[in-house]
NUMARMI-195270 format. One record per residue (C-alpha): residue in one letter; z, x, y; residue number from 1. Coordinates in steps of 0.02 Angstrom, whole numbers, plus 50000, padded with zeros to 5 digits. Example, Ala and Ser with C-alpha at 12.3 -4.5 7.8 and 13.67 -1.06 7.14 Angstrom:
# residues 2
A;50390;50615;49775;1
S;50357;50684;49947;2
***
This chain:
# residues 397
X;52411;46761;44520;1
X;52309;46785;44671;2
X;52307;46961;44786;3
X;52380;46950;44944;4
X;52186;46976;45040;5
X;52126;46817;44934;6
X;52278;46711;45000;7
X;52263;46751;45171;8
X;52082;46719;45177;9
X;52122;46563;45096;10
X;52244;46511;45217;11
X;52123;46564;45378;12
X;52007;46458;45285;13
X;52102;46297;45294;14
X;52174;46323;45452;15
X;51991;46315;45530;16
X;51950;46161;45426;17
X;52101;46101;45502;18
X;52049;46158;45673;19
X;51870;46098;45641;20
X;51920;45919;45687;21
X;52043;45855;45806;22
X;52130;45686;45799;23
X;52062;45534;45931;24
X;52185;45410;46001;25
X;52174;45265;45877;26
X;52171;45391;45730;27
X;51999;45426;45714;28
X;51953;45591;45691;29
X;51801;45665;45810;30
X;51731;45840;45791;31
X;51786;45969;45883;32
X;51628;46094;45889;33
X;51512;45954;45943;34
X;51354;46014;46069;35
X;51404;46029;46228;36
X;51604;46030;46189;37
X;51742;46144;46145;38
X;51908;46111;46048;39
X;52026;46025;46122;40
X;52177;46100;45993;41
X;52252;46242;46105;42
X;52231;46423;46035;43
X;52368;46457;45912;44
X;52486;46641;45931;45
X;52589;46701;45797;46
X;52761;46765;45835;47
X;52774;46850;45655;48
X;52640;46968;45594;49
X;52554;46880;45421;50
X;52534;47036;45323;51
X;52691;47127;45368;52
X;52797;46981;45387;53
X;52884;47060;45535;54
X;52922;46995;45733;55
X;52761;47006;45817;56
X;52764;47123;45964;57
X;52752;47012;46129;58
X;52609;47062;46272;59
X;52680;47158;46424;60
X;52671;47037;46590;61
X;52537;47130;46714;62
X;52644;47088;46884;63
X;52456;47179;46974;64
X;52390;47023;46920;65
X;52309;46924;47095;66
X;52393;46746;47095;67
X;52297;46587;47091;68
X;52175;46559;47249;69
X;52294;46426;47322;70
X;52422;46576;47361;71
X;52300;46668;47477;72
X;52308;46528;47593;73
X;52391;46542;47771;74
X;52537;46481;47795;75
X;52538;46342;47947;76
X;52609;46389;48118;77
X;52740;46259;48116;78
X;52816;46308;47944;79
X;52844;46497;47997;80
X;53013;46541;47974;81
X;53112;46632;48123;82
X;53146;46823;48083;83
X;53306;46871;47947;84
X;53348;47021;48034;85
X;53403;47043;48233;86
X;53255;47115;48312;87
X;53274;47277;48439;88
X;53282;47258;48615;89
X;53256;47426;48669;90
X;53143;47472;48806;91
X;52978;47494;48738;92
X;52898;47611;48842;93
X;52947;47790;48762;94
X;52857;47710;48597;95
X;52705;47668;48700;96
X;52519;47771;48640;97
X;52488;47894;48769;98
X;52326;48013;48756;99
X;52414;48163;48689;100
X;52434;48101;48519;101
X;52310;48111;48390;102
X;52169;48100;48400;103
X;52154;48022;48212;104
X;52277;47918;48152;105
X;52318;47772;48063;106
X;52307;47583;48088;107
X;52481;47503;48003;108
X;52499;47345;48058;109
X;52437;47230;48205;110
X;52549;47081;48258;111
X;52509;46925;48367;112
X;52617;46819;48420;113
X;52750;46803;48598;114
X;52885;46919;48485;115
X;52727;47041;48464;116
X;52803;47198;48540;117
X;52979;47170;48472;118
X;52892;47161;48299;119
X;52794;47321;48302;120
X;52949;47421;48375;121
X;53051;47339;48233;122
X;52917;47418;48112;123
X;52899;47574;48230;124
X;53089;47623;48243;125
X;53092;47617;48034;126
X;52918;47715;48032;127
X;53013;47863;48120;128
X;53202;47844;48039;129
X;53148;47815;47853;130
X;52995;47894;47845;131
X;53006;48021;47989;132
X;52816;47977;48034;133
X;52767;47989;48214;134
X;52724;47802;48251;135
X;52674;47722;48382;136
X;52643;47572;48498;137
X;52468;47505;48562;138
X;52446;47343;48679;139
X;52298;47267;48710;140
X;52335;47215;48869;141
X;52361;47409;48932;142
X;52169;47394;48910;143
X;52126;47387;49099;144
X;51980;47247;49043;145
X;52102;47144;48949;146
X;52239;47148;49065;147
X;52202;47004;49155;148
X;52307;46865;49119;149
X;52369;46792;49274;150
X;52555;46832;49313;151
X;52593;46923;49150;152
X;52581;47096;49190;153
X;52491;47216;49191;154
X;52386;47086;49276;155
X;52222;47107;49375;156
X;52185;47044;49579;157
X;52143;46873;49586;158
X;51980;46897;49622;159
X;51910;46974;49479;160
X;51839;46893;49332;161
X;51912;46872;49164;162
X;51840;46974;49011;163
X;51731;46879;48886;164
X;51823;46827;48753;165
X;51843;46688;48646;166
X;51988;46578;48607;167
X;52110;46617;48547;168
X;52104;46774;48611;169
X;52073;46729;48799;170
X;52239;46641;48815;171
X;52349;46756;48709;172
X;52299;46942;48734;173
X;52451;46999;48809;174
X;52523;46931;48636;175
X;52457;47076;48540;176
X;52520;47242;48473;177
X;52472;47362;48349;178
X;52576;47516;48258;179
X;52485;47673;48242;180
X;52533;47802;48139;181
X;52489;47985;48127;182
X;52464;48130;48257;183
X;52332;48202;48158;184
X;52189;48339;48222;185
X;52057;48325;48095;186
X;51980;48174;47962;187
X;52033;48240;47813;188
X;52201;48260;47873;189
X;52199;48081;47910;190
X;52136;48042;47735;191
X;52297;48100;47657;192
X;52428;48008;47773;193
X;52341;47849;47739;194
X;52363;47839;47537;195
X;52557;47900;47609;196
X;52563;47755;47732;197
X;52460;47625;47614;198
X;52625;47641;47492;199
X;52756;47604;47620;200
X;52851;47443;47603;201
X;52949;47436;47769;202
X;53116;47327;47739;203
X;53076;47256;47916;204
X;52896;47153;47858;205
X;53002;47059;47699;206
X;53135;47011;47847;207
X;52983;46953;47973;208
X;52871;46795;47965;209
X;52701;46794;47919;210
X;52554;46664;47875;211
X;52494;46809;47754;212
X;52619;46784;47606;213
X;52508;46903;47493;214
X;52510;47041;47625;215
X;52674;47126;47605;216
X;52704;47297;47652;217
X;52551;47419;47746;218
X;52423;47433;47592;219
X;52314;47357;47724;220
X;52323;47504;47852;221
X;52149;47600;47876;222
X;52087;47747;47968;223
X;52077;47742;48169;224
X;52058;47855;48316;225
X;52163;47851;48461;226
X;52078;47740;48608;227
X;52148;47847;48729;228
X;52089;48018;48655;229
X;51957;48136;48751;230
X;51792;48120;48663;231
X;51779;48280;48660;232
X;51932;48292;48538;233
X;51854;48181;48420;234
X;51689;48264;48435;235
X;51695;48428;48513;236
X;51503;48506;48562;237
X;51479;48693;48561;238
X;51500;48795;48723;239
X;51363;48816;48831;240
X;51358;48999;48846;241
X;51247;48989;49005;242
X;51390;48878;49091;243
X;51523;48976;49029;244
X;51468;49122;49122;245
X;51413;49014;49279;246
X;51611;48961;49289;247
X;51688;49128;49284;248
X;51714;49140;49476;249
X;51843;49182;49589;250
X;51839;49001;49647;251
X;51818;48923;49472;252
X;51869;48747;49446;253
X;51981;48811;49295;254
X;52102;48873;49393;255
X;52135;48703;49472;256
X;52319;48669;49428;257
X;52322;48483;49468;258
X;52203;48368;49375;259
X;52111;48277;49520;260
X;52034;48372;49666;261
X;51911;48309;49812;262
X;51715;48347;49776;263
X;51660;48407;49974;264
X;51457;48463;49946;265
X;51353;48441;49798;266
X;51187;48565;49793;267
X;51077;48466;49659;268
X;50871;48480;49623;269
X;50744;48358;49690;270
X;50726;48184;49628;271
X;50618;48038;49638;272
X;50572;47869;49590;273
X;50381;47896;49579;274
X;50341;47951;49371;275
X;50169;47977;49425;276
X;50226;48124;49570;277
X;50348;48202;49450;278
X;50213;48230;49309;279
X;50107;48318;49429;280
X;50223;48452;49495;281
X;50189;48618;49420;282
X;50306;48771;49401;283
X;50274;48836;49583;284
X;50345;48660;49644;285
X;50483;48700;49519;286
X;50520;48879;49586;287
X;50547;48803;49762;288
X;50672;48657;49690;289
X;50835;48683;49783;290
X;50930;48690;49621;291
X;50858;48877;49604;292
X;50996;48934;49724;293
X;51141;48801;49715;294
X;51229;48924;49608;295
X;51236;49025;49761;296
X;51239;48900;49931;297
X;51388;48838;49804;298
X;51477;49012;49794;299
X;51465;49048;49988;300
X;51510;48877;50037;301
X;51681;48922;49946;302
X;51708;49074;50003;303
X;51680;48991;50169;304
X;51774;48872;50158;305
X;51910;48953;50108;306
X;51935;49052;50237;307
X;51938;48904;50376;308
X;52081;48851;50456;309
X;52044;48663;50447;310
X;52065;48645;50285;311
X;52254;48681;50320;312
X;52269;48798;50170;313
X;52232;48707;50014;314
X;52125;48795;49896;315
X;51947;48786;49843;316
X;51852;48772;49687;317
X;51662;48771;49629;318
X;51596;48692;49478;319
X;51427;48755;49386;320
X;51327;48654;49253;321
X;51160;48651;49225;322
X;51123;48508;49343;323
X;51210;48520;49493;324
X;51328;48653;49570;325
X;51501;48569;49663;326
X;51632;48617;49789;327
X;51793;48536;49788;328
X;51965;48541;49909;329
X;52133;48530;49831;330
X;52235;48505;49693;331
X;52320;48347;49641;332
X;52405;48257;49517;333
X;52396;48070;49542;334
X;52233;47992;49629;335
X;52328;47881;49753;336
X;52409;48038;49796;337
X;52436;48000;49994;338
X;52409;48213;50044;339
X;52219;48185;49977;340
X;52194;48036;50102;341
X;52283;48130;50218;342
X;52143;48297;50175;343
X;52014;48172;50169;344
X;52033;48114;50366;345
X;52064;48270;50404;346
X;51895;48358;50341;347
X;51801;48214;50393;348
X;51840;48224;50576;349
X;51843;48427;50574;350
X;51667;48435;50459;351
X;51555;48461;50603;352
X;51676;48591;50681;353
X;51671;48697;50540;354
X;51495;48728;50498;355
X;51399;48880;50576;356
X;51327;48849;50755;357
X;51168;48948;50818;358
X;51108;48964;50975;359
X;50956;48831;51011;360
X;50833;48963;51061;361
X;50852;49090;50958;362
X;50928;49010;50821;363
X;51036;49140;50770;364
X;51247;49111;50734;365
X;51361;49121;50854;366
X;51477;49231;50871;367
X;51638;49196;50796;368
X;51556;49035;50717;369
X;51450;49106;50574;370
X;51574;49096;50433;371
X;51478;49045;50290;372
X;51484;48854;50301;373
X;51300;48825;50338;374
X;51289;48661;50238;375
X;51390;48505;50338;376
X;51536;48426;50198;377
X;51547;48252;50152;378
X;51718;48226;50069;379
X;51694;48095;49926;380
X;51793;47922;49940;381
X;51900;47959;49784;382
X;51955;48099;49710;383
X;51867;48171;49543;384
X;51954;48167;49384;385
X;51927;48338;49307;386
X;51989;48294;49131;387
X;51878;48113;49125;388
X;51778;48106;48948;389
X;51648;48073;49030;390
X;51624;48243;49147;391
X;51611;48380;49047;392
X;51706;48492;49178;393
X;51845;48540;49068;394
X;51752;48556;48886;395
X;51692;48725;48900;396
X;51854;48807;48969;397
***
């Protein structure tokens, strides 16, 4: 009687004699293991385990597993099916981006498409009920050089020209709107709400079409920055300890209340287009540069100024940096704001009335005219936006 290890090596024997040749139609038998070829027989798996003689334990299904490549394949725009849900029709401005949030946030999901905005506040209204994150709304045509598609608005005059883009994009930017997630202050917060976000599976996106069948849910989202954010917040510089201390006046442009104010005199250092001259000029040229006392024609034109009647009472600031020292009239809050035009008329026509008049021959001031204002304004043609990224004005407050 033979062991149990010699019959089952016996058996594994035959079966690859067995599987050493396969049956051609006709009857002929061809080899299997020929050069070039593999066995045609398909691989056999036992259900029962040959030594124990017990039910074979069956492989676990891997549902991770990426489907075949025809699955990743978009679907076509005519077979999209219409939304499974009723989509909201509230207003969508209080879920609009504004520059307050942020800066760092997340990138959930971008939709295209004429239904676009009722989409993302579909996915933004669940963002804040289920998940109570602070989400948001982004269009691309609140960009102010993509809002020009003619009557859609936000739309630009007639008369300017379109932004480079390419098709489709030219003809269907107002059609596009991204969720943003996240009102985070630093990156490695940002880090931790997008593993959170990346495992979200909104209800809404299974009841919304897609061409994307294989991109369910937000595991897709990525890191962003809000557009509308102060680069400073993003990046913020050390303080300048030297303009610090130069802006620490009792007409300091931090004290402005309103966030646009009219720029009236500049006091700046010499300039010029010849390389050649500027190379030559030594430090006694230097020492006689008007920017040695802008600080101070700055500070008096102020004070000056703020004691004239003409300017019918509205306050005055100065501005220091290492550049350039600035005197601006009045505080505002919108820059179409009709009292600054109004201001702006005003000091023009009254700017030769209030400087300091001196006598021709002697030269000296005038009595009852020498107040301070020995430098003739120029109101600018637009007011100055104190909290613009790209003036530093408000960065070292």
């Amino acid at each position: 009687m033979k062991s149990p290890i010699a019959a089952l090596a016996m058996a594994g024997t035959l079966v690859a004699a067995a599987n050493a040749q396969s049956t051609a139609p006709g009857g002929a038998r061809t080899p299997a293991n020929t050069a070039g070829q593999r066995a045609s027989a398909p691989r056999q798996v036992f259900s029962v385990n040959p030594l124990t003689g017990q039910q074979a334990e069956q492989p676990k299904r891997d549902d991770n597993v990426a489907p075949t490549a025809a699955s990743f394949e978009p679907v076509p725009f005519d077979q999209l099916k219409p939304p499974t849900m009723a989509l909201p029709t509230d207003p969508i401005e209080p879920f609009l981006l504004t520059k307050d949030v942020g800066p760092f946030m997340v990138l959930a999901k971008t939709f295209r498409g004429p239904d676009a905005e009722r989409f993302a506040l579909a996915l933004v209204k669940e963002l804040r009920s289920q998940y109570g994150l602070p989400a948001y709304i982004l269009r691309t045509k609140d960009y102010a050089n993509r809002s020009m598609i003619r009557n859609v608005p936000p739309t630009a005059p007639a008369g300017l020209p379109r932004p480079v883009l390419a098709e489709p994009e030219r003809t269907r930017t107002y059609d596009e709107s991204a969720v943003l997630v996240g009102n985070e202050k630093t990156e490695k917060a940002t880090e931790k709400l997008l593993h959170y976000v990346k495992k979200i599976k909104p209800a809404c996106l299974e009841a919304l079409p897609t061409i994307w069948n294989n991109r369910r849910g937000l595991r897709n989202a990525i890191r962003t920055t809000n557009p509308y954010a102060p680069a400073q917040d993003l990046f913020p510089g050390k303080r300048n300890a030297i303009v610090d201390e130069m802006n620490h006046g009792p007409h300091t442009i931090f004290n402005c209340p309103g966030r646009y104010s009219l720029e009236v005199a500049s006091f700046n250092g010499r300039s010029t287009f010849n390389v050649e001259a500027a190379r030559l000029m030594d430090k006694s040229i230097l020492k006689k540069s008007p920017l040695m006392t802008a600080y101070d024609d700055a500070e008096k034109l102020a004070a000056g100024l703020a004691k004239a009647k003409e300017i019918n009472g509205q306050p005055v600031y100065v501005y220091h940096d290492l550049r350039s020292s600035r005197v601006f009239v009045g505080a505002f809050n919108s820059p179409r704001d009709p009292n600054a035009v109004k201001l702006r008329e005003h000091l023009v026509q009254q700017s030769a009335m209030m400087a300091d008049r001196k006598d021709i021959k002697s030269g000296k001031p005038i009595a009852g005219y020498d107040r301070g204002i020995n430098t003739l304004i120029a109101p600018a043609t637009y007011l100055t936006d104190l909290d613009d990224p790209q003036m530093p004005i408000r960065q070292i407050k």
